[in-house]
KOLVEX-785754 format. One record per residue: residue in three letters; x, y, z of N, C-alpha, C in turn. Coordinates in nm, 4 decimals, always signed. Layout:
+------+----------+----------+----------+----------+----------+----------+----------+----------+----------+
| type |       nX |       nY |       nZ |      caX |      caY |      caZ |       cX |       cY |       cZ |
+------+----------+----------+----------+----------+----------+----------+----------+----------+----------+
|  Ala |        X |        Y |        Z |        X |        Y |        Z |        X |        Y |        Z |
...
+------+----------+----------+----------+----------+----------+----------+----------+----------+----------+
***
This chain:
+------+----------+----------+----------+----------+----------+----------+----------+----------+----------+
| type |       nX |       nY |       nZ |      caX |      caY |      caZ |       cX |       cY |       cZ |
+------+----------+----------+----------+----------+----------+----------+----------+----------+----------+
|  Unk |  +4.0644 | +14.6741 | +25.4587 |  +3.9348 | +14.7381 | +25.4553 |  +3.9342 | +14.8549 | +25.5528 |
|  Unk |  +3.8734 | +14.9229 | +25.5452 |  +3.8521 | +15.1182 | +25.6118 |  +3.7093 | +15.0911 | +25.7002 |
|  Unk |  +3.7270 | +15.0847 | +25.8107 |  +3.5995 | +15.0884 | +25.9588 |  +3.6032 | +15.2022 | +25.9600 |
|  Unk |  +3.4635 | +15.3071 | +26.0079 |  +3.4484 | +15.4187 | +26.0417 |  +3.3718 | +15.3923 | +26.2296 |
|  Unk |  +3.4222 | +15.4350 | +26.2625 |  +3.3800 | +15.3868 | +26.3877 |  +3.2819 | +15.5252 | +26.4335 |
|  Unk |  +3.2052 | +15.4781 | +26.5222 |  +3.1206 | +15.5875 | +26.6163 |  +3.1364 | +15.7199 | +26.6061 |
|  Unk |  +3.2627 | +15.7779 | +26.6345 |  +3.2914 | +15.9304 | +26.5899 |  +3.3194 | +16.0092 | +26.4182 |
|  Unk |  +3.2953 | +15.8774 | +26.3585 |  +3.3568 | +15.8870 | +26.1878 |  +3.4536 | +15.8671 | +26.1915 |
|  Unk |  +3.5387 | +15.8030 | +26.2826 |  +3.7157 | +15.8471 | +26.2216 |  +3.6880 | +15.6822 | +26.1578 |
|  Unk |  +3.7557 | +15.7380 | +26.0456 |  +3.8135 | +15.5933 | +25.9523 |  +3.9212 | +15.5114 | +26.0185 |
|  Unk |  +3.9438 | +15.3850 | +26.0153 |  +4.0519 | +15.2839 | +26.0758 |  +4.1080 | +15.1856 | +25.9767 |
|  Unk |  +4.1975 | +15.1732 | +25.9194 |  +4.2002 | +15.0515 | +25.8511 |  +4.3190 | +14.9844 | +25.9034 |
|  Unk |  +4.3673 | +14.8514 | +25.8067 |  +4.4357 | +14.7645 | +25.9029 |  +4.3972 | +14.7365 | +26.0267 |
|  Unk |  +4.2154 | +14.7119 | +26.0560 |  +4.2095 | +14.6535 | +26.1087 |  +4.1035 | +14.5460 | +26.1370 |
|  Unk |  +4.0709 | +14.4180 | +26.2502 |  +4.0168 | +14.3186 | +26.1894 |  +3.8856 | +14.3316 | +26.2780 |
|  Unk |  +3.8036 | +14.2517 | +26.2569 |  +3.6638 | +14.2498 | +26.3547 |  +3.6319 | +14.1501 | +26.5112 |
|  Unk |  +3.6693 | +14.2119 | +26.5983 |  +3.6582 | +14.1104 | +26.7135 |  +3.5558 | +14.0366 | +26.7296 |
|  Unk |  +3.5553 | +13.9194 | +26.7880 |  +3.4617 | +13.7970 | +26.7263 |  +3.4243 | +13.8405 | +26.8825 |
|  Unk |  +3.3116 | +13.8188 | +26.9245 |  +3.2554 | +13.8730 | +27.0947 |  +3.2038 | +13.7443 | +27.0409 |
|  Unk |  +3.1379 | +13.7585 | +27.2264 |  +3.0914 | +13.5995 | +27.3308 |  +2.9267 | +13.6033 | +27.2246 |
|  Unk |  +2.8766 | +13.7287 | +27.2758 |  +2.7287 | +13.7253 | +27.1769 |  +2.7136 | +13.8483 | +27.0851 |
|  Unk |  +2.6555 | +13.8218 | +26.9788 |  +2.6229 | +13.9240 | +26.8817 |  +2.5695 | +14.0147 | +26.9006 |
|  Unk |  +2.5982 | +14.1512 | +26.8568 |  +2.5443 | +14.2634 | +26.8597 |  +2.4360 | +14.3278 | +26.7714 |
|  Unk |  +2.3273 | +14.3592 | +26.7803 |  +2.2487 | +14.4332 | +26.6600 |  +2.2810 | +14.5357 | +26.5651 |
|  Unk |  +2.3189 | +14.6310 | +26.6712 |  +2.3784 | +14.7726 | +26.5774 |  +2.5187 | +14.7990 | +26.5627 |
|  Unk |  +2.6162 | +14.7276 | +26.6586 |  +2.6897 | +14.7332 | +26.6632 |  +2.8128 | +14.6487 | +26.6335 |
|  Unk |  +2.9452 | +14.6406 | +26.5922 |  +3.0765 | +14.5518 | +26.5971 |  +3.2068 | +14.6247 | +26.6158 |
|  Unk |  +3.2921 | +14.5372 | +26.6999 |  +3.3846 | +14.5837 | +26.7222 |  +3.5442 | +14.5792 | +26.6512 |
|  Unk |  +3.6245 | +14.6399 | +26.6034 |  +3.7201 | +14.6319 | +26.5495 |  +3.8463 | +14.6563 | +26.6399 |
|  Unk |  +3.9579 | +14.5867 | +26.5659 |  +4.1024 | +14.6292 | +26.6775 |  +4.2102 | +14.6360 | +26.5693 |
|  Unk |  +4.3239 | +14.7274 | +26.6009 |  +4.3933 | +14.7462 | +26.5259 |  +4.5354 | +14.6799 | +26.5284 |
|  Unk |  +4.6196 | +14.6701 | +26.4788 |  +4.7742 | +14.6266 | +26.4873 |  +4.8345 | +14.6072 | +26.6262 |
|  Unk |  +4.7142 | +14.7437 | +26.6997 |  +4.8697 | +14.7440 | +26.8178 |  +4.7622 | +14.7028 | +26.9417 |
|  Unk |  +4.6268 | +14.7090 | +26.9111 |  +4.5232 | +14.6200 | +27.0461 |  +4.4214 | +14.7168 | +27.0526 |
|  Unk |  +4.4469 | +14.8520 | +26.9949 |  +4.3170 | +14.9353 | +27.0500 |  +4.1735 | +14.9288 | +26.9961 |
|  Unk |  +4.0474 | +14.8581 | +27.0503 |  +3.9487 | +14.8767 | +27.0049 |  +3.8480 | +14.9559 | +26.9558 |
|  Unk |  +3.8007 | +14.9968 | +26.8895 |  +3.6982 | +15.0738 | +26.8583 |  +3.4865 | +15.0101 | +26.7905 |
|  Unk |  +3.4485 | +15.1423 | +26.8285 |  +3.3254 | +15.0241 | +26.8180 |  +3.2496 | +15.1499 | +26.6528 |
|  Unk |  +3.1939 | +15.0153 | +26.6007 |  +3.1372 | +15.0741 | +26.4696 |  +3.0123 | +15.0765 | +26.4815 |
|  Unk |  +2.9271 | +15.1405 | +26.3904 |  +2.7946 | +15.1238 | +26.3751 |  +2.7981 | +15.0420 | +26.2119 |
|  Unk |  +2.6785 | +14.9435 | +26.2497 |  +2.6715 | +14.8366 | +26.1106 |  +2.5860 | +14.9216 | +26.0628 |
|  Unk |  +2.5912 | +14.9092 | +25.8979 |  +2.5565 | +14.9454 | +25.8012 |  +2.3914 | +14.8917 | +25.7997 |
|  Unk |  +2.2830 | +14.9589 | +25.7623 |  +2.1725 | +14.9011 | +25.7884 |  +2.0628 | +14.8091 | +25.9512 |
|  Unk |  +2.1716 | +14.8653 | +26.0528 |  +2.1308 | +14.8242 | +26.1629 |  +1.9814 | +14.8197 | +26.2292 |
|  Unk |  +1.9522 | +14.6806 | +26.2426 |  +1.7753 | +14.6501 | +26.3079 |  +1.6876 | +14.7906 | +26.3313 |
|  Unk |  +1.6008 | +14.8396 | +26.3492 |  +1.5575 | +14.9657 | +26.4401 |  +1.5044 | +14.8678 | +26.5494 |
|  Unk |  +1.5107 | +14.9208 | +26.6621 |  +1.4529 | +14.8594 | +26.8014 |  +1.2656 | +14.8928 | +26.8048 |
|  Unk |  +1.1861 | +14.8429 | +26.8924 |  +1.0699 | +14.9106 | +26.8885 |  +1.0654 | +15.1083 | +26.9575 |
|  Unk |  +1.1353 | +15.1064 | +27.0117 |  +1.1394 | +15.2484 | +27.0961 |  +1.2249 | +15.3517 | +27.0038 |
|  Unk |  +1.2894 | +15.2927 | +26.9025 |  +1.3683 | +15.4158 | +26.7852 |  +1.2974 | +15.4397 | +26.7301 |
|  Unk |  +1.3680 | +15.5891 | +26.6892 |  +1.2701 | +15.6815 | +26.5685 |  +1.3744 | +15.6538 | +26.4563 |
|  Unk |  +1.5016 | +15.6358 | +26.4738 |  +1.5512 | +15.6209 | +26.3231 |  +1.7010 | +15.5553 | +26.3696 |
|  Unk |  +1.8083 | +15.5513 | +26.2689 |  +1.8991 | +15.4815 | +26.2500 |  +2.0001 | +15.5717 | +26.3655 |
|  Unk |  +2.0864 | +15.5294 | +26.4004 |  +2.2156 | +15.5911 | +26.4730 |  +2.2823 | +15.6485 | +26.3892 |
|  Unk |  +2.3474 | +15.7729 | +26.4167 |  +2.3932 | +15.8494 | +26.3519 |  +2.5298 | +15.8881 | +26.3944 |
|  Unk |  +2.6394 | +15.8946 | +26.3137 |  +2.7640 | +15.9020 | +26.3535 |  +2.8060 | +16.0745 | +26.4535 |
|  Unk |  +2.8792 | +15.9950 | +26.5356 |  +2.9038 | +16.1833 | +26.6580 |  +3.0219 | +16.2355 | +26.5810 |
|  Unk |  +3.0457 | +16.3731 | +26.5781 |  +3.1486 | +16.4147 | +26.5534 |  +3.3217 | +16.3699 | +26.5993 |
|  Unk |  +3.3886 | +16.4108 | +26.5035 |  +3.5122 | +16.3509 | +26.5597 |  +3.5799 | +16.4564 | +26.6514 |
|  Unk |  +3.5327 | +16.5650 | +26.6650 |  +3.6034 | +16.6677 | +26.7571 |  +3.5032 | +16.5753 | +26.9125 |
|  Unk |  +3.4032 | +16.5393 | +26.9254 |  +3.3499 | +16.4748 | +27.0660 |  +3.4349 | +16.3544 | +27.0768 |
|  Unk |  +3.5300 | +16.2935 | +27.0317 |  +3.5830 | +16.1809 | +27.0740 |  +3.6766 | +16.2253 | +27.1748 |
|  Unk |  +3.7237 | +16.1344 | +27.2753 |  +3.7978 | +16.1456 | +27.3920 |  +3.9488 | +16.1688 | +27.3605 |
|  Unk |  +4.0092 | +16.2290 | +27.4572 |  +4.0997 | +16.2833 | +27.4635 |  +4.1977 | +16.1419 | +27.4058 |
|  Unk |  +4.3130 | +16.1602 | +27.3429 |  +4.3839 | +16.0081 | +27.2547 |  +4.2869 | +15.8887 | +27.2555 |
|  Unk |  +4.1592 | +15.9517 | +27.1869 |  +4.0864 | +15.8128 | +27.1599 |  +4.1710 | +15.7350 | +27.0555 |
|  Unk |  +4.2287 | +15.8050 | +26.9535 |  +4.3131 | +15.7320 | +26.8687 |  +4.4183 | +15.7021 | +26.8824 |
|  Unk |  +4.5012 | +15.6988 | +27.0044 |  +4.6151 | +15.6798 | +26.9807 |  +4.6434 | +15.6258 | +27.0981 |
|  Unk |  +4.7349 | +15.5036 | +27.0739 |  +4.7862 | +15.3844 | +27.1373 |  +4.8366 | +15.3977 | +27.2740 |
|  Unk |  +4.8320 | +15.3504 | +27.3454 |  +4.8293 | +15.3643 | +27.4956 |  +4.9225 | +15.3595 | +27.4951 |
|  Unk |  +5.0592 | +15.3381 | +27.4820 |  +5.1917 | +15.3547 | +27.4717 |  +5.2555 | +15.5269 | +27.4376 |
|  Unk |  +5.2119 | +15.5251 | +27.3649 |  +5.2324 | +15.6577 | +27.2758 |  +5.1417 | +15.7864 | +27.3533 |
|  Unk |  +5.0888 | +15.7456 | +27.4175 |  +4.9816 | +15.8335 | +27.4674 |  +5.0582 | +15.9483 | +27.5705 |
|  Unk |  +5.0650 | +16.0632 | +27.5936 |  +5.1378 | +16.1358 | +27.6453 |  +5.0124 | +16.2365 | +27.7386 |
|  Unk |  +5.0739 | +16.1871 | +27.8618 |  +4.9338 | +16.2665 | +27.9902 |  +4.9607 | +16.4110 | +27.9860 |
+------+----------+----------+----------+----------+----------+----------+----------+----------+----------+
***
């Protein structure tokens, strides 16, 4: 299955980390090699203080090797 996580980048091959307590808007995924990423759920609660749904950030604002494996990662 294909996760789009927070910045839009698509992920697949990978599975859903089971956390201590549940999240409303959010779940977390990890891939083959350990790196997590966090998604926004599809249809997520609105809180009382929101005006509307969360909206995905661009993938040029993601962090410097947000995608890529801490091994591989070159400073």
């Amino acid at each position: 299955m294909v996760y789009k996580d927070v910045f839009g980048i698509d992920h697949d091959d990978c599975h859903i980390v089971q956390t201590r307590h549940e999240f409303n808007r959010i779940f977390i995924i990890e891939n083959e090699v350990g790196s997590r990423f966090t998604c926004i759920k599809d249809n997520a609660p609105l809180e009382k203080k929101m005006s509307g749904h969360w909206k995905y950030a661009k993938a040029s604002d993601a962090p410097k090797n947000y995608a890529v494996p801490y091994k591989a990662q070159k400073n």
